[in-house]
C-alpha positions as CSV (number, residue, x, y, z in Angstrom):
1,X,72.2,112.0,168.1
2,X,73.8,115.6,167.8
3,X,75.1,116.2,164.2
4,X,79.0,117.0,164.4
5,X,79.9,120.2,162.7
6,X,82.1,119.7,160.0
7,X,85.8,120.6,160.3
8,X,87.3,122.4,157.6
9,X,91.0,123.6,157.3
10,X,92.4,126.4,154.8
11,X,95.6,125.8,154.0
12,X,96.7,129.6,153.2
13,X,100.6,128.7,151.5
14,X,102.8,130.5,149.4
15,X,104.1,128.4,146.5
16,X,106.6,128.8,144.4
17,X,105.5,129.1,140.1
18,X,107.9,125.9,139.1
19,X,109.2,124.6,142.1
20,X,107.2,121.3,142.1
21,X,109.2,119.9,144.6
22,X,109.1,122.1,147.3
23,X,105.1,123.1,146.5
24,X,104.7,119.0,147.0
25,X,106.9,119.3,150.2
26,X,104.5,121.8,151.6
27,X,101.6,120.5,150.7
28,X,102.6,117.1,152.3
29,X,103.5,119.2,155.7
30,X,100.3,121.1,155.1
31,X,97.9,118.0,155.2
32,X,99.6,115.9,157.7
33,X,99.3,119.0,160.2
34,X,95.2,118.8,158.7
35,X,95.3,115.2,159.3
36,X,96.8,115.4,163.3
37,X,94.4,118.2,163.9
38,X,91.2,116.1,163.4
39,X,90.3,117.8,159.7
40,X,87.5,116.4,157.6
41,X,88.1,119.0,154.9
42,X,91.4,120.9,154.0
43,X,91.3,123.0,151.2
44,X,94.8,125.0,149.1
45,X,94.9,127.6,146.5
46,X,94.3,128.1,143.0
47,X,97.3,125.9,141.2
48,X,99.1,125.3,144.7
49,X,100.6,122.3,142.7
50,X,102.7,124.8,139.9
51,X,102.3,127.5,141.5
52,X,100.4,130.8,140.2
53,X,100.6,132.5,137.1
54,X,102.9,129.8,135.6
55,X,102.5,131.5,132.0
56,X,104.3,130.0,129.3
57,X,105.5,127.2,131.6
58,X,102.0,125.8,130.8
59,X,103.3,125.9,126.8
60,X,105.4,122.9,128.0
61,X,104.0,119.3,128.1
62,X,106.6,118.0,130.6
63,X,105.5,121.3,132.7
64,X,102.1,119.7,132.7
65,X,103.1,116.0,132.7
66,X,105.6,116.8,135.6
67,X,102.8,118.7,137.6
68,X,99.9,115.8,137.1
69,X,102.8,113.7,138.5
70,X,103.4,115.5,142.0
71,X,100.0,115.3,142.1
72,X,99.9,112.0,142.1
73,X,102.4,111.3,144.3
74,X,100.5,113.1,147.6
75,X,97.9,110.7,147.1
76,X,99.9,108.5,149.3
77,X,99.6,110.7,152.0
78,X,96.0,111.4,151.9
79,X,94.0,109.2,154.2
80,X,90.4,110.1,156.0
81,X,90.9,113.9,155.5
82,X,89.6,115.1,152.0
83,X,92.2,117.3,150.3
84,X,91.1,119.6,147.5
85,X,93.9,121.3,145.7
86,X,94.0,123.4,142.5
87,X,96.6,121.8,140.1
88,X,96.9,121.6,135.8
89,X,94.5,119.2,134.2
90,X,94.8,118.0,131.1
91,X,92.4,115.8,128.7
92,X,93.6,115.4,125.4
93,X,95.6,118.1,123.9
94,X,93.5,120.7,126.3
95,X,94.5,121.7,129.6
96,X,92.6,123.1,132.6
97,X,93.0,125.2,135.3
98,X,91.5,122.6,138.0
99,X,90.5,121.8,141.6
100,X,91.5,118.0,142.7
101,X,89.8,116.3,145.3
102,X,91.5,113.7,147.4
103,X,90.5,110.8,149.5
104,X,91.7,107.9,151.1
105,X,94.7,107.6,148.5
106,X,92.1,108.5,145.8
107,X,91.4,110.9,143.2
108,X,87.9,110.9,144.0
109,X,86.6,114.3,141.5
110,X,88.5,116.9,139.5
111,X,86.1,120.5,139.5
112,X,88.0,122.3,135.8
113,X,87.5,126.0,135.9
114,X,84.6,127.4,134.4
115,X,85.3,131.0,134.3
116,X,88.8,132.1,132.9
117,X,89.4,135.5,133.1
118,X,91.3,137.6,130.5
119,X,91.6,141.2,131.6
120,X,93.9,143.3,133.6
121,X,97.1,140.7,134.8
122,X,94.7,137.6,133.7
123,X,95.2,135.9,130.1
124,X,94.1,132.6,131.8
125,X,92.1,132.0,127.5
126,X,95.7,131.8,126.3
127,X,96.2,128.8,127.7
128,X,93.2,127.1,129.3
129,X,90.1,125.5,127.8
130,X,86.9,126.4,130.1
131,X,85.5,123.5,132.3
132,X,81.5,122.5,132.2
133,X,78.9,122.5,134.3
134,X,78.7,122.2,137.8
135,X,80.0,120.1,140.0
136,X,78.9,119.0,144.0
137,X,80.5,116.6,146.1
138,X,79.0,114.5,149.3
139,X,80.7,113.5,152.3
140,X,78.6,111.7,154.7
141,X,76.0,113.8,155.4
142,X,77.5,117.5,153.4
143,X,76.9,118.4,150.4
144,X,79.2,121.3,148.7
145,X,80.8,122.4,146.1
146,X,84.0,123.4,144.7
147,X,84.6,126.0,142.5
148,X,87.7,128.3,141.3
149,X,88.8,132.6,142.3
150,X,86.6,133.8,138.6
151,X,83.9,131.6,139.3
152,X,82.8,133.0,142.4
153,X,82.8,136.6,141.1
154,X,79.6,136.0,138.8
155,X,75.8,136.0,139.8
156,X,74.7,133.4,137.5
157,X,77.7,131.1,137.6
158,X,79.1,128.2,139.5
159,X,77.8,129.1,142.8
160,X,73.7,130.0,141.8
161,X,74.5,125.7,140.1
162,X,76.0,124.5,143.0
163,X,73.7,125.9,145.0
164,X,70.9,124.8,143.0
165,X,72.1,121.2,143.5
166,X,72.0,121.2,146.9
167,X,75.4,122.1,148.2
168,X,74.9,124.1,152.0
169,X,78.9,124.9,151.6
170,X,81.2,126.3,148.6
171,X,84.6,125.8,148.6
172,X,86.4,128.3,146.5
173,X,90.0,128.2,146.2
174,X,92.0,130.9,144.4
175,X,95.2,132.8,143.8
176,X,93.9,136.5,143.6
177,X,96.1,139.2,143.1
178,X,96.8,142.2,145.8
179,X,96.1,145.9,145.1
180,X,95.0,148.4,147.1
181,X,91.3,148.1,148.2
182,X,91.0,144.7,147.0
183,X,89.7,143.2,150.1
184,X,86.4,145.2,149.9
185,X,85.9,144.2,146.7
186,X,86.1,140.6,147.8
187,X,83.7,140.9,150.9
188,X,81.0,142.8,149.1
189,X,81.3,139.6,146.2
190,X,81.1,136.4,149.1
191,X,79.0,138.5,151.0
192,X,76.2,138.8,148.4
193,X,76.6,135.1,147.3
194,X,76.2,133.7,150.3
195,X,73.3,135.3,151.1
196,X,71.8,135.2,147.7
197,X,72.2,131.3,147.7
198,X,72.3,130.4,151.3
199,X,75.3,128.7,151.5
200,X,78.3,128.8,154.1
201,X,81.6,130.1,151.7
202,X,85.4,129.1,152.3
203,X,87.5,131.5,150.4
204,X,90.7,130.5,150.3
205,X,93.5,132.5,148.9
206,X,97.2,131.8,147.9
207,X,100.1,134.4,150.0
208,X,102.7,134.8,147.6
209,X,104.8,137.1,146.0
210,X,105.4,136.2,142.1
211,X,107.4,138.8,140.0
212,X,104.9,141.9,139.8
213,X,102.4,140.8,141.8
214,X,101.1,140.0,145.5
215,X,98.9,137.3,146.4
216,X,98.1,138.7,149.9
217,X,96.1,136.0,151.6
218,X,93.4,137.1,153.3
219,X,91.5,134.0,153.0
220,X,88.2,133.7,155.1
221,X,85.1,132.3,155.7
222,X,81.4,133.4,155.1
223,X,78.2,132.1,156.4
224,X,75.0,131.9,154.7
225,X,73.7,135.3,156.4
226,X,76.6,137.1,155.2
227,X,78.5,137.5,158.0
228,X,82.7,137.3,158.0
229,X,83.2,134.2,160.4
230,X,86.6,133.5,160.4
231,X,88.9,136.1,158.5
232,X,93.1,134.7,158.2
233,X,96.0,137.0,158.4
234,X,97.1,139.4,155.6
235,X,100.7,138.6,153.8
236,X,101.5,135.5,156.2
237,X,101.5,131.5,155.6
238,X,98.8,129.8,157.6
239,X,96.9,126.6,159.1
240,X,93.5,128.3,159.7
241,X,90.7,125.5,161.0
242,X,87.4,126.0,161.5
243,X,84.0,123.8,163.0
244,X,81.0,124.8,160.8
245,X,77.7,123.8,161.5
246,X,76.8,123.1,158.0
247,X,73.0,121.9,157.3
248,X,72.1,118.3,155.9
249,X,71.3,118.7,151.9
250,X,68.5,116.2,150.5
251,X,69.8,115.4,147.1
252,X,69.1,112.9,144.5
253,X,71.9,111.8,142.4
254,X,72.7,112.6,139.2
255,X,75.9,112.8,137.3
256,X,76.9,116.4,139.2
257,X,77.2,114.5,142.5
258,X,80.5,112.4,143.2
259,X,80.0,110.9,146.6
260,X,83.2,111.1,148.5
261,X,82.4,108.5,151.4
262,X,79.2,107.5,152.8
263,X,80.1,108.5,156.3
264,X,82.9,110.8,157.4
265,X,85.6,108.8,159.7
266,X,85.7,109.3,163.2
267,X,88.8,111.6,164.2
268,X,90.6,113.0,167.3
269,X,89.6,116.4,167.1
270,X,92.4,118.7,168.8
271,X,90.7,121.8,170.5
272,X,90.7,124.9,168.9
273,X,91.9,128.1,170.2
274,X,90.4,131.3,168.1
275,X,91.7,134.7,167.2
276,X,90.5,137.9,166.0
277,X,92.2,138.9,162.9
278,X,91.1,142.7,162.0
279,X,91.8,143.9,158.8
280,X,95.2,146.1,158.3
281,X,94.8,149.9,157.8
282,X,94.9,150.7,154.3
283,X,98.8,152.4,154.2
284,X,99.6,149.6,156.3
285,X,98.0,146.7,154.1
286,X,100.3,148.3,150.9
287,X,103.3,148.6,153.5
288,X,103.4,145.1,154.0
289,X,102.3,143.9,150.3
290,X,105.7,145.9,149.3
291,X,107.6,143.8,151.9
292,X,106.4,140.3,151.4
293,X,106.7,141.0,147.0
294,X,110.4,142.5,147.7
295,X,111.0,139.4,150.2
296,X,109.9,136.4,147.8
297,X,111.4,138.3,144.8
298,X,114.8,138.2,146.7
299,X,114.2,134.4,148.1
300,X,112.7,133.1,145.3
301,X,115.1,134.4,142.8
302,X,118.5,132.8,145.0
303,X,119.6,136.7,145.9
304,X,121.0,137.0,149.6
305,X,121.8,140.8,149.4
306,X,120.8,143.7,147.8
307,X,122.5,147.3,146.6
308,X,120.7,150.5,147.0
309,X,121.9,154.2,145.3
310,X,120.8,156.1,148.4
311,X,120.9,160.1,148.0
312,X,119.3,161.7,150.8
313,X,116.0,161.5,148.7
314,X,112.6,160.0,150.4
315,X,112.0,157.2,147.5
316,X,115.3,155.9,148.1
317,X,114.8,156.4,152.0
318,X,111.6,154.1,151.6
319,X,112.9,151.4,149.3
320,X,116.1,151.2,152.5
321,X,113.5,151.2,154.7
322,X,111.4,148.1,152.9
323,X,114.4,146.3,152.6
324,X,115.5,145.8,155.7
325,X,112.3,145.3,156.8
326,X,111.8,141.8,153.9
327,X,115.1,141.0,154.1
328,X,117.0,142.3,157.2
329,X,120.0,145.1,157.8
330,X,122.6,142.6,157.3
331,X,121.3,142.1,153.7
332,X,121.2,145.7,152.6
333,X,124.2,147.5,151.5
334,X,123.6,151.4,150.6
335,X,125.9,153.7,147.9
336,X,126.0,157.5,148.0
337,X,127.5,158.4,144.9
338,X,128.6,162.5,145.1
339,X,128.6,165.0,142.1
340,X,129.2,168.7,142.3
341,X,125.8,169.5,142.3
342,X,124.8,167.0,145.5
343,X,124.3,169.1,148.7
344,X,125.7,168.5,152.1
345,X,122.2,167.8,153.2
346,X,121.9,165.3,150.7
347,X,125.3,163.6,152.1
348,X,124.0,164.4,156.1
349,X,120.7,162.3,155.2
350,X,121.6,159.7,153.5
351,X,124.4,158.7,156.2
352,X,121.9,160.0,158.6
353,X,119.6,157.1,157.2
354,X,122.0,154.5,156.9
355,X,123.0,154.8,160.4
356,X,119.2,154.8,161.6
357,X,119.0,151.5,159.9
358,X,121.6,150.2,161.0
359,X,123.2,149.0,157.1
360,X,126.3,149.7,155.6
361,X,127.1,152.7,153.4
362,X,130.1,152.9,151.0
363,X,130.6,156.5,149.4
364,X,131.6,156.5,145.8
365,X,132.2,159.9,144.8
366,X,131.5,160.1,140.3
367,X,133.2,163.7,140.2
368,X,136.1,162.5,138.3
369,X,134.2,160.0,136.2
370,X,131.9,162.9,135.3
371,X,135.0,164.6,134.4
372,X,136.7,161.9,131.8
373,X,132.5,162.0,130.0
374,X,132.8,165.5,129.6
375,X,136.6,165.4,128.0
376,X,135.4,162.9,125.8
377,X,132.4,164.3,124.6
378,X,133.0,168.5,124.7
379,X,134.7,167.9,121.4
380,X,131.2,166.4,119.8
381,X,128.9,168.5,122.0
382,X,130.7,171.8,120.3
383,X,128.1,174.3,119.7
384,X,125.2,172.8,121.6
385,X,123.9,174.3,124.5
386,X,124.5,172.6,127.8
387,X,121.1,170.4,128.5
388,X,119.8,167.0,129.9
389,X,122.3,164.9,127.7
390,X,124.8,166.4,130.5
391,X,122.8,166.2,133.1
392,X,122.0,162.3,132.8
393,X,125.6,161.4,132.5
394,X,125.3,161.5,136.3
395,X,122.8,159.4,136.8
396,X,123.9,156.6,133.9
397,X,127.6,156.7,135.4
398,X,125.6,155.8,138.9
399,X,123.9,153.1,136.9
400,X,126.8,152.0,135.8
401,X,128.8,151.8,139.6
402,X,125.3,150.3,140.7
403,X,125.6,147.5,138.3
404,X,129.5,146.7,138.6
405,X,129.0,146.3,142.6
406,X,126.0,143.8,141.3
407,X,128.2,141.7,138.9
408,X,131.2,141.6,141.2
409,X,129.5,140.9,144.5
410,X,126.5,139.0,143.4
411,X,124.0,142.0,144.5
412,X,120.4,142.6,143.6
413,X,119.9,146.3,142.7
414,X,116.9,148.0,143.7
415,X,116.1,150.9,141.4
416,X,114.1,153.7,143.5
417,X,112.0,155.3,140.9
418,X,108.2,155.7,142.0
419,X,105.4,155.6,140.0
420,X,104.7,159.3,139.3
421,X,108.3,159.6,137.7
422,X,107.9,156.2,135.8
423,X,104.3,157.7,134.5
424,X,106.1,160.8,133.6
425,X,109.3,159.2,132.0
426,X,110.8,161.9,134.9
427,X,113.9,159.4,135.2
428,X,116.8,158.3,133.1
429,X,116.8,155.5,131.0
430,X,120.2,153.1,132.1
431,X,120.9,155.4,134.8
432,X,118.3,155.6,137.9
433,X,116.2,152.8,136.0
434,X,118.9,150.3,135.9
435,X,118.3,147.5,138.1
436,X,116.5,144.4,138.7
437,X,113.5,145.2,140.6
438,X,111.8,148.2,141.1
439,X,110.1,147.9,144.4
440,X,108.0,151.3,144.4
441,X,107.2,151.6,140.3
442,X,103.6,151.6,141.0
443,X,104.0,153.9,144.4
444,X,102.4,157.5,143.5
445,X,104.8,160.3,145.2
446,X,102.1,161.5,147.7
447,X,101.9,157.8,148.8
448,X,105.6,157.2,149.4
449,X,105.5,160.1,151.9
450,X,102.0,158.4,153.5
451,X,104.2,155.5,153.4
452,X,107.4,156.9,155.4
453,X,105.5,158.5,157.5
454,X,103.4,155.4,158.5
455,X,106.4,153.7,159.2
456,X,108.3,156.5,160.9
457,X,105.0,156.6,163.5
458,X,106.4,153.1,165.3
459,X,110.0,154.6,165.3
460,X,111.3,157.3,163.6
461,X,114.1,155.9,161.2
462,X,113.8,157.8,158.2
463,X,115.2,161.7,159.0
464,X,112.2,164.3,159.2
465,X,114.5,166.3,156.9
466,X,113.8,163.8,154.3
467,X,110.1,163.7,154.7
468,X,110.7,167.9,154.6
469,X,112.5,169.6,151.6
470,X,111.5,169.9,148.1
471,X,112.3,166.8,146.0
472,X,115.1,167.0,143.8
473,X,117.3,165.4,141.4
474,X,120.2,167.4,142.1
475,X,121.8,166.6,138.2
476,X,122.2,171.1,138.0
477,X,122.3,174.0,140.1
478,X,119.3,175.0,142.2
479,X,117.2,172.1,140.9
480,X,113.6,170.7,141.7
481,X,111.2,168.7,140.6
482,X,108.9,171.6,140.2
483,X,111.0,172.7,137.9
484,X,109.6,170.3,135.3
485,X,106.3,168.7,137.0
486,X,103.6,170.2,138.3
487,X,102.5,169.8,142.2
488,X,102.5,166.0,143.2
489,X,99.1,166.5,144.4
490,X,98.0,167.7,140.6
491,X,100.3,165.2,139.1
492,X,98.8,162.5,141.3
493,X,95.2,162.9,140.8
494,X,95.5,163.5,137.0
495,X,98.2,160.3,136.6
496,X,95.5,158.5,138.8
497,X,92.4,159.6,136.0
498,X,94.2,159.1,133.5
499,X,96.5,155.6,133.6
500,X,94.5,153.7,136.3
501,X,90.7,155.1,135.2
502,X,91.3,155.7,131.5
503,X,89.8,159.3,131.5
504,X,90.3,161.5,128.2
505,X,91.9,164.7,128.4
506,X,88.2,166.5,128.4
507,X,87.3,164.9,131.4
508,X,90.0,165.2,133.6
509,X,90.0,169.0,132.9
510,X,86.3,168.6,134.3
511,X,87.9,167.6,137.2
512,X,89.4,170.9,137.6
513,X,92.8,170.8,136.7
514,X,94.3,173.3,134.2
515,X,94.0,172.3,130.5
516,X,97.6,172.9,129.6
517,X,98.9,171.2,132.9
518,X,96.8,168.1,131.6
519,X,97.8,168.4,128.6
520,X,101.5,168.3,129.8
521,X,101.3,165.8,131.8
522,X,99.3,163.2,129.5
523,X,101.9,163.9,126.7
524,X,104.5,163.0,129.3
525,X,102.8,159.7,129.5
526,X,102.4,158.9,126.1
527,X,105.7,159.9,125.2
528,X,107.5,157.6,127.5
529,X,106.2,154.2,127.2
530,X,109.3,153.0,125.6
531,X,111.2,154.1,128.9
532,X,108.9,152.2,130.8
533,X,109.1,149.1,128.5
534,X,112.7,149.0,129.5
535,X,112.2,149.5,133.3
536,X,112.7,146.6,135.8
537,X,109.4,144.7,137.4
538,X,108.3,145.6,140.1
539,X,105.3,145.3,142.5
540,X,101.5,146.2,141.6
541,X,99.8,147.9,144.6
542,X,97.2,149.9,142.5
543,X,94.0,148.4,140.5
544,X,96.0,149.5,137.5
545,X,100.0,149.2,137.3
546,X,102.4,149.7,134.5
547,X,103.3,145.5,132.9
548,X,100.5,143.1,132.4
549,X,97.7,145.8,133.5
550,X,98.5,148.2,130.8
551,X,100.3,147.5,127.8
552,X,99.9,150.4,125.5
553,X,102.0,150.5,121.9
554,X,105.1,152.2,121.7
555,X,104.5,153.3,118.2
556,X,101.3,155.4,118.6
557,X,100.2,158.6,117.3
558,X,96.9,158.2,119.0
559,X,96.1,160.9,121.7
560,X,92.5,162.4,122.7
């Protein structure tokens, strides 16, 4: 008799970090849509129970007590289909970061994480205890095993034990953050353990957007030669099911193995109909990371609309642009605030824009505000030369119009700084930074144009003028961004060396760029951590972002 292939289902969700109720509810959905399909396995992400990174929610016994309870209640809903779901474990005073696995109304295994990371946006040691040894499970005939994101990242770990125990398949659920190039990094990792071990890999991964970061999905499916066999769709919620022909382990038992059932029920297996997912093209795979972590942030946080400062600038054209694309045009509602130094291109493009995109734009001209700042302060100001204290009153009184349209209407404001200004502290503290989330904070200049421009190739909705003339803030006469930083490419490239790679001063001059312009720029940095401590969140596209990723001291006289 022909040996079926084994059915497996990845259940690739977005959950909310708290909302137990509705993470239950869609769980519940998720499995009876397993169950209907014919699924012997269906696997979830990392924490799909709480919800990933829960933080100092995990500081709160009735957090954990409440979690181990919605747990508990799917197991009425689990029948002949073997659930495994990563939830909060606790033994003791100790808690885990765990991977539950259901059957037939059963808690039939619990898999505790071995490997807890604690770098970058990780500080899983803070609050979890490590799990122990391996663990395989057997389901009639299959043998695999279930392991957790971390685990499957080192050569000696879970998997080479798993492996070693006799399990063909690996299971390895996870919540793993989004940045740029991240993918690759996660193919070349499955790739080699699969081979190295000769085991089938199902990598599931969480679609989420939570605060600063993106979990972008991605999830997919490796066989033991290495070769992608099912890849799932980037940024998007999805029932992906797959038939493997998995080979019969020998084992002999020992305490490692938990045997699930000795044969694997019979079920109504719906046909499947395939689909080739390609990867998205790099600007294109950031594109939509921006728009699903702008989307949740808004849903998830019980906004309906947000408030833009638009001013005929490209960052502000792009964040516009992002948000009607997450959270449609009805939803975005532009300002052009006027001073006496804005131009009448600057007036033409931003209307220009909000026309294209079909949102509304109310004007608020801050002339005579600007006016009333000046009467009050001249008197104090006597004798000092005219310099950026004037020149920021524009952009704090724009905060300040910003934030009054938030508090009366019930608005989310979107700052619009990028991430070569935040870098640079090339922005005004409770002026342009006001907000609540700060959509492009880790977007590098040259990128925000890559990023217009990739969006403007489908149909052209930002104004080529904008994409065109020389960046300014328009806060004086005549005024660029020139004026104070070097070329965006420079600044770029040595911002890049420096915050994301950690290069000293000496070897980013070895790069080729001029010693004092390094020197400028890096003393830029240093000096304006406190700005940046200060800033919204916003969403971390780059292996290294300002928040969690770097957290340098205000206080520091430290430079090399």
């Amino acid at each position: 008799m022909k040996k079926e292939n084994l059915r497996l289902a990845i259940a690739q969700i977005n959950c909310t970090v708290g909302d137990l109720e509705g993470n239950f509810g869609k769980i519940k959905e998720y499995i009876q849509k397993a169950e209907i399909a014919g699924v012997d396995i269906v696997a979830f992400p990392e924490l799909a129970v709480t919800g990933y990174p829960p933080e100092d929610l995990l500081l709160k016994p009735q957090f954990v007590e409440d979690g181990l309870k919605s747990l508990k209640k799917l197991l009425k809903f689990v029948h002949k289909t073997v659930v495994i779901i990563g939830f909060v474990d606790k033994i003791g005073k100790d808690i885990y970061n765990a991977a539950a696995l259901l059957y037939d109304g059963k808690i039939k295994g619990v898999y505790r994480k071995t490997i807890l990371p604690n770098y970058g946006v990780f500080d899983e040691r803070r609050y979890f205890e490590a799990g122990e040894g391996a663990l395989v499970f057997k389901f009639g005939e299959y043998v695999f095993g279930v392991n957790i994101c971390e685990d499957i990242w080192h050569k000696n770990g879970p998997v080479k034990l798993q492996a070693t125990l006799g399990a063909k398949l690996i299971i390895n659920i996870n919540a793993s953050p989004y940045h740029a190039g991240k993918i690759k990094q996660r193919e070349d990792v499955l790739k080699k353990q699969a081979k190295a071990n000769r085991v089938t890999i199902a990598y599931i991964n969480l679609v989420a957007g939570q605060d600063e970061l993106v979990f972008d999905g991605q999830s997919m499916i490796v066989d033991s030669k290495g070769r992608i066999i099912k890849r799932l769709e980037a940024f998007r919620e999805e029932l992906a099911i797959a038939d493997l022909d998995i080979p019969v382990a020998k084992i002999k038992s020992t305490k490692a193995i938990v045997r699930v059932a000795d044969k694997i029920p019979p079920k109504n297996k719906i046909s499947l109909s395939q689909k080739a997912v390609k990867p998205l093209e790099p600007v294109a795979e950031i594109y939509q990371a921006l728009i699903l972590g702008l989307k949740d942030y808004v849903r998830k946080n019980s906004f309906k609309k947000v408030i833009i400062g638009l001013s005929g600038g490209v960052d502000s054209a792009l964040v516009a642009l992002l948000a009607v694309d997450a959270i449609g045009k009805d939803n975005v509602i532009g300002v052009f605030m006027p001073s006496r130094y804005s131009s009448q291109e600057s007036e033409e493009d931003a209307k220009a824009l909000a026309k294209n995109l079909g949102i509304n734009i109310i004007n608020v001209p801050i002339e005579e505000l600007y006016k009333a700042y000046l009467a009050v302060l001249t008197p104090i100001f006597s004798g000092q030369e005219r310099n950026i204290a004037e020149e920021n009153l524009q952009a704090r009184i724009r905060g300040n119009i910003l934030m009054a349209l938030s508090n009366k209407f019930g608005y989310l404001v979107l700052s619009t700084g990028n991430k070569s200004e935040m870098s640079t502290g090339y922005a005004t503290l409770y002026g342009d930074m006001a907000g609540g989330f700060a959509v492009i904070k880790d977007v590098p200049k040259i990128l925000v144009y890559e990023l217009c421009r990739w969006r403007n190739s489908s149909r052209r909705l930002i104004p080529e003028r904008i994409l065109t003339k020389a960046p300014t803030a328009e806060l004086k006469e005549n005024q660029k961004d020139s004026d104070t930083l070097p070329p965006y490419e420079d600044l770029d490239a040595i911002l890049k060396a420096y915050v994301e790679e950690d290069k000293a001063q000496a070897e980013i001059t070895r790069l080729g760029f001029d010693k004092k312009t390094v020197h400028r720029v890096l003393e830029m940095v240093d000096k304006s951590e406190y700005k940046r401590r200060q800033a919204p969140p916003g969403i971390k596209i780059t292996p290294k972002a300002f928040g969690k990723d770097r957290r340098m001291p205000i206080t520091n006289k430290y430079r090399d």
